[in-house]
C-alpha positions in Angstrom: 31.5 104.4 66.7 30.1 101.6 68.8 30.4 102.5 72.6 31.7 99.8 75.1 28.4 97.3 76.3 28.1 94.4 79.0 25.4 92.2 79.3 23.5 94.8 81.1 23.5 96.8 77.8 20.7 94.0 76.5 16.9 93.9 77.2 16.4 91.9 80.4 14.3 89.4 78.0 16.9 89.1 75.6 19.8 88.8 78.7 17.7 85.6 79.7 17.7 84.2 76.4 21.3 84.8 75.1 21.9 80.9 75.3 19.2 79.9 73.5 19.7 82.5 70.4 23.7 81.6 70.2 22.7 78.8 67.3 20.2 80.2 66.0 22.1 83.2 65.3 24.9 84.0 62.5 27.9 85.3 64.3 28.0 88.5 62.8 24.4 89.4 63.9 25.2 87.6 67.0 27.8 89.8 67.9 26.0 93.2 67.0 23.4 92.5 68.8 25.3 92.0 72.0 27.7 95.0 71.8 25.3 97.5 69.9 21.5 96.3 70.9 19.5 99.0 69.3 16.2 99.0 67.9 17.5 98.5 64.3 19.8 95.5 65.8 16.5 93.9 67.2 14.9 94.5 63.9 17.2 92.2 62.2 17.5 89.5 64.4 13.6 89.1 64.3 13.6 89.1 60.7 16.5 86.6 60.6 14.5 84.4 63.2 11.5 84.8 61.1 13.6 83.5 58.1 15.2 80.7 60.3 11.8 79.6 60.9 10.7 79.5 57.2 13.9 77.9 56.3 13.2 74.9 58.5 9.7 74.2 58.1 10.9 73.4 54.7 13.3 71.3 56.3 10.5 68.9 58.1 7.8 66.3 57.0 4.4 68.1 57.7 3.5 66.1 60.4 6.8 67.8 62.6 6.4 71.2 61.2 3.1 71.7 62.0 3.4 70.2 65.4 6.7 69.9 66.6 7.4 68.3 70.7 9.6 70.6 73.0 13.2 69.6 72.0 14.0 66.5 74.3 10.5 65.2 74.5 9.5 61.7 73.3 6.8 61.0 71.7 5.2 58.5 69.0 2.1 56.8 68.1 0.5 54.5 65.3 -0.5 55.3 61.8 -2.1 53.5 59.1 -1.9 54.5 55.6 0.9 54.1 52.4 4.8 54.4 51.8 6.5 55.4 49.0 9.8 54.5 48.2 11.8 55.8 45.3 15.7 55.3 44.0 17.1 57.6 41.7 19.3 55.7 38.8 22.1 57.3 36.9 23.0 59.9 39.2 26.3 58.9 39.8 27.9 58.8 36.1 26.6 62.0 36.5 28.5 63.2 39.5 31.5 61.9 38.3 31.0 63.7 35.2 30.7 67.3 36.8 33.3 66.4 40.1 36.1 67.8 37.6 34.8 70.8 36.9 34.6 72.3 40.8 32.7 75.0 41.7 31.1 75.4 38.0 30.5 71.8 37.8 28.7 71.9 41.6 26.3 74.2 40.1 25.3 73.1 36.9 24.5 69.5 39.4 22.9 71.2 42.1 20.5 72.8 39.2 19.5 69.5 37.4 19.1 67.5 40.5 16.7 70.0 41.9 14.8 70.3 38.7 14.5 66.2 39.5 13.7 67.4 43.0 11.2 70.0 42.1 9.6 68.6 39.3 8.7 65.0 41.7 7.8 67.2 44.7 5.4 68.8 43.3 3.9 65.9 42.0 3.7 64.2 45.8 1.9 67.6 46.7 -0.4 67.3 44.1 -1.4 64.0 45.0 -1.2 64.2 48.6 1.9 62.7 49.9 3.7 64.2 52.5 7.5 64.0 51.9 9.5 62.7 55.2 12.5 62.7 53.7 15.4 62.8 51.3 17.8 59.5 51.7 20.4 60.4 49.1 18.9 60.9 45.6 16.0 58.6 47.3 12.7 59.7 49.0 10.1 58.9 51.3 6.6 59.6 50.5 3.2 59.3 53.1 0.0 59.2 52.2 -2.5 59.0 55.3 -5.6 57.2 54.8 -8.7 58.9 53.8 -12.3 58.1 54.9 -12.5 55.5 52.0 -9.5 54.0 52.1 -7.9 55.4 48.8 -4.3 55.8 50.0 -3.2 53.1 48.3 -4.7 54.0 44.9 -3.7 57.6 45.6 0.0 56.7 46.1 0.3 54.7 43.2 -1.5 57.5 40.8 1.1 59.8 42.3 4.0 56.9 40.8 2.8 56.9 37.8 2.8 60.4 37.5 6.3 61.1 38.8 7.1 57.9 36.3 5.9 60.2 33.3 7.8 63.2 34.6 11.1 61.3 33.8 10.6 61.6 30.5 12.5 64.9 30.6 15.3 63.8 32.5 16.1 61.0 29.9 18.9 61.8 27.2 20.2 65.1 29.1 22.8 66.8 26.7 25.7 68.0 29.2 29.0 69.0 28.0 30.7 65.9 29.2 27.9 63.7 27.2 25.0 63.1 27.5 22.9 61.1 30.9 19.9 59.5 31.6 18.2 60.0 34.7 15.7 56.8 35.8 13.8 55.9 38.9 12.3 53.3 40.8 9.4 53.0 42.8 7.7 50.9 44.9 4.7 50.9 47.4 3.6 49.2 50.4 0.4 49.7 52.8 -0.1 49.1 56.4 0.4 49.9 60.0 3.7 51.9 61.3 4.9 53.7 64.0 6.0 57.2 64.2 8.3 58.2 67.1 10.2 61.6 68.0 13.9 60.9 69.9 16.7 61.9 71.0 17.9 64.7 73.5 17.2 68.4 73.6 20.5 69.1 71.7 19.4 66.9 68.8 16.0 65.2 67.6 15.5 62.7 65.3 11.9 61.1 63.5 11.7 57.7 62.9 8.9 55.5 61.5 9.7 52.2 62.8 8.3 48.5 62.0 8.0 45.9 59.2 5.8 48.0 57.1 8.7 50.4 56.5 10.9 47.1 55.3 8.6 45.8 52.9 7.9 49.4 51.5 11.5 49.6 50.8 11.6 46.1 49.6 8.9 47.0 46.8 11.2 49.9 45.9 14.0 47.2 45.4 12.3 44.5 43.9 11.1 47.0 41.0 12.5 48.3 37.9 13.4 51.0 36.5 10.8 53.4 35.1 8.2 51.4 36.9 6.2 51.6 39.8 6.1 48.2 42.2 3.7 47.6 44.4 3.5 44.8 47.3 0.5 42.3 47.5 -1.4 44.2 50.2 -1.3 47.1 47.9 -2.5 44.7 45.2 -5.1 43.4 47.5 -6.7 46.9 48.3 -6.6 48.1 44.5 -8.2 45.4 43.1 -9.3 46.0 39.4 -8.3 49.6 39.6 -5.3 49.2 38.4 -4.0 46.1 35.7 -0.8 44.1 37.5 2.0 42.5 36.2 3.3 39.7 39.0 6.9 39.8 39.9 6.8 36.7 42.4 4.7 36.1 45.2 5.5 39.3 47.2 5.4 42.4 44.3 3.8 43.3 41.3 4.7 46.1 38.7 1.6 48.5 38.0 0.5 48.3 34.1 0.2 51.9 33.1 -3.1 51.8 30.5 -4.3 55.4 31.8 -4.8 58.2 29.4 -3.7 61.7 30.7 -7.3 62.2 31.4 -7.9 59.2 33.1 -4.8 59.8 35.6 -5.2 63.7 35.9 -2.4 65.4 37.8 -4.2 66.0 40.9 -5.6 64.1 43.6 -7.6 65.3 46.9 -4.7 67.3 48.8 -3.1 68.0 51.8 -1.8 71.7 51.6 1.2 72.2 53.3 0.2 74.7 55.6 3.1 78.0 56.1 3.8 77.9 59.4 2.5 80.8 61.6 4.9 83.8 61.4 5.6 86.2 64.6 3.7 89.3 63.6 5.5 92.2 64.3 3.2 95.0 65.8 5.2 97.3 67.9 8.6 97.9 67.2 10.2 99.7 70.4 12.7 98.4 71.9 10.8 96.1 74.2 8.4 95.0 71.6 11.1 94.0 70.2 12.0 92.2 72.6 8.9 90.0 72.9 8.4 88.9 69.4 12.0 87.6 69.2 11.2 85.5 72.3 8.5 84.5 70.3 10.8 83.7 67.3 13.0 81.4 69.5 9.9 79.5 70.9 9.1 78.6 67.4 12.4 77.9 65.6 14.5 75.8 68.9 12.3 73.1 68.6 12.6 72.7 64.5 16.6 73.4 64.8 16.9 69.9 67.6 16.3 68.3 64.3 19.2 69.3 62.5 22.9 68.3 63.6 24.8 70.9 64.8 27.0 72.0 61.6 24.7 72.0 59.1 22.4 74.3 61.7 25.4 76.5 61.8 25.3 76.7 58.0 21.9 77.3 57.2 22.0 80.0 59.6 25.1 81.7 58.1 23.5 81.3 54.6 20.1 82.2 56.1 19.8 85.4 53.8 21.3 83.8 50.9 18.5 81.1 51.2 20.8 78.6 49.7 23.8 76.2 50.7 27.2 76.1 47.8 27.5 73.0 46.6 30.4 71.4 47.2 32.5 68.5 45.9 34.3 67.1 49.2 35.5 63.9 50.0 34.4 63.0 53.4 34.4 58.9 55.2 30.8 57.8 54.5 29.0 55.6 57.5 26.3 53.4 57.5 24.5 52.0 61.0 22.2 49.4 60.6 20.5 49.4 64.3 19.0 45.5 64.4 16.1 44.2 66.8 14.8 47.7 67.9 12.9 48.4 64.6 11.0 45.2 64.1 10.1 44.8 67.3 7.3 47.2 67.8 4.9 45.2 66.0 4.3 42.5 68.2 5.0 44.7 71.8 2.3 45.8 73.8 1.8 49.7 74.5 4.1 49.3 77.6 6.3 47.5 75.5 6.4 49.7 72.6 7.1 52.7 75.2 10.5 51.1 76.5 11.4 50.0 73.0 10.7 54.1 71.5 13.2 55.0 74.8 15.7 52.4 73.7 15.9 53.5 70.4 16.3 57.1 71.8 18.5 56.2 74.3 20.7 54.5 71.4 20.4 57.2 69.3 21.6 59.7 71.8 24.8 58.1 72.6 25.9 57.2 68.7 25.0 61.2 68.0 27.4 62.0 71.1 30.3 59.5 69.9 29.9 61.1 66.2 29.6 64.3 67.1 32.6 64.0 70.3 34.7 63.1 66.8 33.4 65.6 64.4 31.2 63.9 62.3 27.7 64.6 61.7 24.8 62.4 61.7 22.6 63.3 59.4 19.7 61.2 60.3 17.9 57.9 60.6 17.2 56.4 56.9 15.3 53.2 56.0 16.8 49.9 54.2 14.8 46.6 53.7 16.7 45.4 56.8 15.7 47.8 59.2 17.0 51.9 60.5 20.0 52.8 59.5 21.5 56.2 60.7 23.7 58.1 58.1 27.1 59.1 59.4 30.1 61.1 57.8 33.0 62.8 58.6 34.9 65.5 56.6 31.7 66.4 54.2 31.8 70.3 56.0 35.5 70.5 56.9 38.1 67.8 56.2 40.3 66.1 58.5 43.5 64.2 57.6 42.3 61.6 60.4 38.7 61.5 59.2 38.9 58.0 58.3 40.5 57.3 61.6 38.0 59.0 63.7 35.1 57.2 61.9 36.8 53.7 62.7 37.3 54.7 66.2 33.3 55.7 66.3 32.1 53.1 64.3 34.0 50.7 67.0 32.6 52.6 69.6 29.0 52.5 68.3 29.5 48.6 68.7 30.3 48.9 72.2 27.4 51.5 72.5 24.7 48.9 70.8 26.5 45.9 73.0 25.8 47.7 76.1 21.9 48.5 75.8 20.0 46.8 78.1 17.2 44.5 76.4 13.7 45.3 76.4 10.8 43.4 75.5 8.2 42.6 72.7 5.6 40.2 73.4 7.2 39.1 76.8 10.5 38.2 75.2 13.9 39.8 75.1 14.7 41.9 72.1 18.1 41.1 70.9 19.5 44.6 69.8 22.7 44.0 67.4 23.9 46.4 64.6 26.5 46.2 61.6 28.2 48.8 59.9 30.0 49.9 56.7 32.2 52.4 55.8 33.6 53.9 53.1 35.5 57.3 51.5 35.4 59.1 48.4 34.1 62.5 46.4 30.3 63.4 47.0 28.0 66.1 46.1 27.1 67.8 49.3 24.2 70.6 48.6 21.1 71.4 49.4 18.5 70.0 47.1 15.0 69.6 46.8 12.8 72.3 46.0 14.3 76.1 46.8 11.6 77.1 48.2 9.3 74.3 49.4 10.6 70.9 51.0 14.4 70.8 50.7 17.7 68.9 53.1 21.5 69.2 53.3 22.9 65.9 51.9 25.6 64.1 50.4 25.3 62.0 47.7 27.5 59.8 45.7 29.0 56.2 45.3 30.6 56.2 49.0 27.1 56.6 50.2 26.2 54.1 47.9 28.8 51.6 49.0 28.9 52.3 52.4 25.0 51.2 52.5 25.8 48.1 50.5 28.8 47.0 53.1 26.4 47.9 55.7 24.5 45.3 54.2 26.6 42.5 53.3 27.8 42.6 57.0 26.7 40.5 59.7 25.3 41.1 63.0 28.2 43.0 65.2 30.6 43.0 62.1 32.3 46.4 60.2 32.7 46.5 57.0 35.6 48.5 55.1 36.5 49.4 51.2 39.9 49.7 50.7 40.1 53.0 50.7 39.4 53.2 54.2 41.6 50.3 55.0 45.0 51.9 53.8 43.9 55.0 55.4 43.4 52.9 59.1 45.6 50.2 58.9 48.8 51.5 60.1 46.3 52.4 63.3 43.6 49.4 63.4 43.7 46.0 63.5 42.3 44.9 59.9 41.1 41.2 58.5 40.9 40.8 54.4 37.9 39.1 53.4 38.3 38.8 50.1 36.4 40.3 47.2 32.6 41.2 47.4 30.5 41.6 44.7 28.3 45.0 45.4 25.3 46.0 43.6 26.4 48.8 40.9 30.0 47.9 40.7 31.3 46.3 37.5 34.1 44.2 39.4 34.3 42.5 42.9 35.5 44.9 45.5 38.5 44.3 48.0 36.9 44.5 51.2 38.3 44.5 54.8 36.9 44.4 58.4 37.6 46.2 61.2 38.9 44.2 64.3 39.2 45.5 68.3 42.4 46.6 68.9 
């Protein structure tokens, strides 16, 4: 029987730290620890920290695992070297195939996506690329220059390699039918800037620039089972590689290589396992010390996670793995204008003030999201600039979801309205955004690779649409499917604008924007 404890009950050490370990703790273990805080208690909260920390090294690019800043600071610099950009095809007929079938359809999804997942990341380790992130069923791939300049080539061997992995994902026999999984890549070269933000609650990394645009824009202006690449990337391979021209921007890569010639490796980057606590004395106030170790290590990899999916991966720490899920959440897309493209032309005072902007932006839309009860999963990249993903209800409906994320998104306006100008090569930036939203079933899960590189996402056709509102709208304008609209209108002031034709629907789509009240 557990005897009554206080605060005093703890290890000094641990007494000090109970604030930072409440997150990074599940609530079981938290509470154990604090009413019963013997030796064999300690033991497990180090080996849960230690797992923590494992779990979200997996969660980072390599460049933030390996050398993460102190939760809250800022910092960023230039990089050289190539982007990869790729868009999955034929996920969604998929997903809509398996929604019906709940739980059991969840996880026959969540396994074929991450054989996807798996089978391409271990491709961009093979050849070098360092994986920044998962965008949906898309990805983000850099390869840093080496000392003679074969980024470039390397990223499109790695292309053409994850383009002959797709073989096996073509004619999939499920028991609704059977699915083809394709993909689309494209490449892009050049000079970008790499910036930590945010607060110490929450951390985001962005690359910002126009070299992050036309990388994405070589991703859109290829085709399906192809790899694209853009005419710097053309430039630099010269006769390496035999080109097929697009238009004057792009050109799809003409794959003539035997196996042999391609090979499946090229010179790597290991992703290094990050450096464990080692546990060497395990009294009570050895104990103690390592899991003040622990913390010191894992707080500044959980700032990059929003709040609820921290919570989760915690409580499913020892599980290692996330349940799919099939909810149906209000999807968000912010396209933050002006900020991104602006670093290219500002000097390195500039570019400081610009990197705090975006911070400073990026703290206050995470506090009107999260102030709601949505989650903002990160900042993704679109030809157009940074957008930051938003939902509400994909962890825990709401019936006023799709009021909360109207209120927000109107809010965000105000937010991006309000930001006081800084400047690129002595001018005034002019710092706008648009938005679209959307509702609907998605496949929330953790996918990737189990045990290597791996997120929390959602994907699915509101994601989809939501980015392609986002798009259509102009600068200051938001963007609603009708979905969203009956949910709002009662509540929020509404305009029809007719129908919109969106890429990857078969019909025009009624679409609505949102007014001030």
């Amino acid at each position: 029987m557990l005897s009554p404890s206080s605060p005093d009950s703890l290890p000094k050490p641990l007494v000090d730290l109970e604030q930072r370990m409440r997150p990074l703790l599940p609530a079981s273990l938290y509470a154990a620890l604090w009413v019963d805080p013997t030796a064999d208690t300690l033991m497990q909260v180090f080996q849960h920290l230690r797992t923590m920390q494992q779990v979200l090294h997996d969660y980072m690019p390599r460049q933030v695992s390996e050398a993460p800043p102190l939760p809250g600071e800022l910092r960023h610099g230039w990089q050289e070297g190539t982007l990869l950009f790729t868009d999955l095809a034929g996920f969604t007929p998929l997903l809509e195939a398996n929604a019906d079938a709940g739980s059991e359809g969840a996880a026959a999804l969540l396994t074929l996506i991450n054989q996807y997942f798996s089978s391409m990341i271990e491709i961009i380790s093979k050849s070098g690329g360092d994986l920044l992130e998962f965008t949906g069923d898309a990805m983000l791939v850099q390869f840093l220059p080496g000392r003679d300049g074969s980024d470039a080539a390397q990223a499109v061997r790695a292309g053409l390699r994850m383009q002959r992995a797709m073989t096996q994902f073509t004619a999939l026999d499920m028991p609704q039918g059977q699915f083809s999984l394709e993909m689309r890549v494209g490449i892009h070269s050049g000079r970008f800037l790499t910036a930590d933000i945010g607060t110490p609650e929450r951390m985001g990394r962005v690359l910002l620039g126009k070299t992050v645009q036309q990388a994405k824009r070589a991703e859109s202006a290829s085709a399906v089972g192809r790899v694209c690449v853009s005419r710097e990337v053309g430039d630099r391979l010269g006769q390496e590689f035999p080109l097929q021209p697009l238009d004057a921007q792009h050109s799809l890569v003409i794959d003539q290589l035997s196996p042999e010639e391609l090979g499946e490796y090229d010179i790597t980057l290991p992703r290094r396992r990050m450096a464990s606590s080692m546990l060497m004395d395990r009294s009570i106030p050895g104990l103690s010390e390592e899991i003040q170790k622990s913390v010191g290590l894992v707080e500044p990899l959980a700032s990059y996670l929003p709040a609820p999916i921290l919570n989760l991966l915690v409580e499913c720490a020892a599980q290692r793995q996330i349940p799919p899920a099939f909810p149906t959440p209000t999807v968000v897309f912010v396209n933050l204008m002006g900020l991104p493209e602006a670093v290219d032309l500002a000097s390195p005072d500039e570019v400081d003030l610009l990197v705090r902007r975006y911070s400073q932006a990026f703290a206050l839309i995470h506090a009107s999201v999260r102030s709601r009860g949505g989650i903002l999963q990160k900042v993704t990249y679109h030809s157009l600039g940074s957008d930051m993903l938003v939902y509400f209800g994909a962890l825990g409906s709401h019936p006023e979801d799709a009021l909360r994320a109207a209120d927000m998104a109107l809010e965000v306006r105000q937010i991006v309205h309000q930001l006081a100008p800084p400047r690129s090569a002595g001018q005034p930036v002019d710092i706008a955004c648009r938005i679209g939203l959307d509702q609907g079933p998605v496949f929330a899960a953790e996918i990737g690779s189990p045990r290597a590189r791996r997120e929390f996402n959602i994907l699915g056709d509101p994601v989809n649409t939501a980015a392609r509102l986002m798009t259509l709208a102009s600068s200051g304008q938001i963007l609603l499917t009708e979905s969203v609209y009956r949910a709002i209108a009662p509540h929020y002031p509404c305009t029809p604008i007719g129908d919109l034709f969106l890429k990857g629907k078969t019909t025009p789509q009624p679409t609505f924007e949102l007014e001030s009240p």
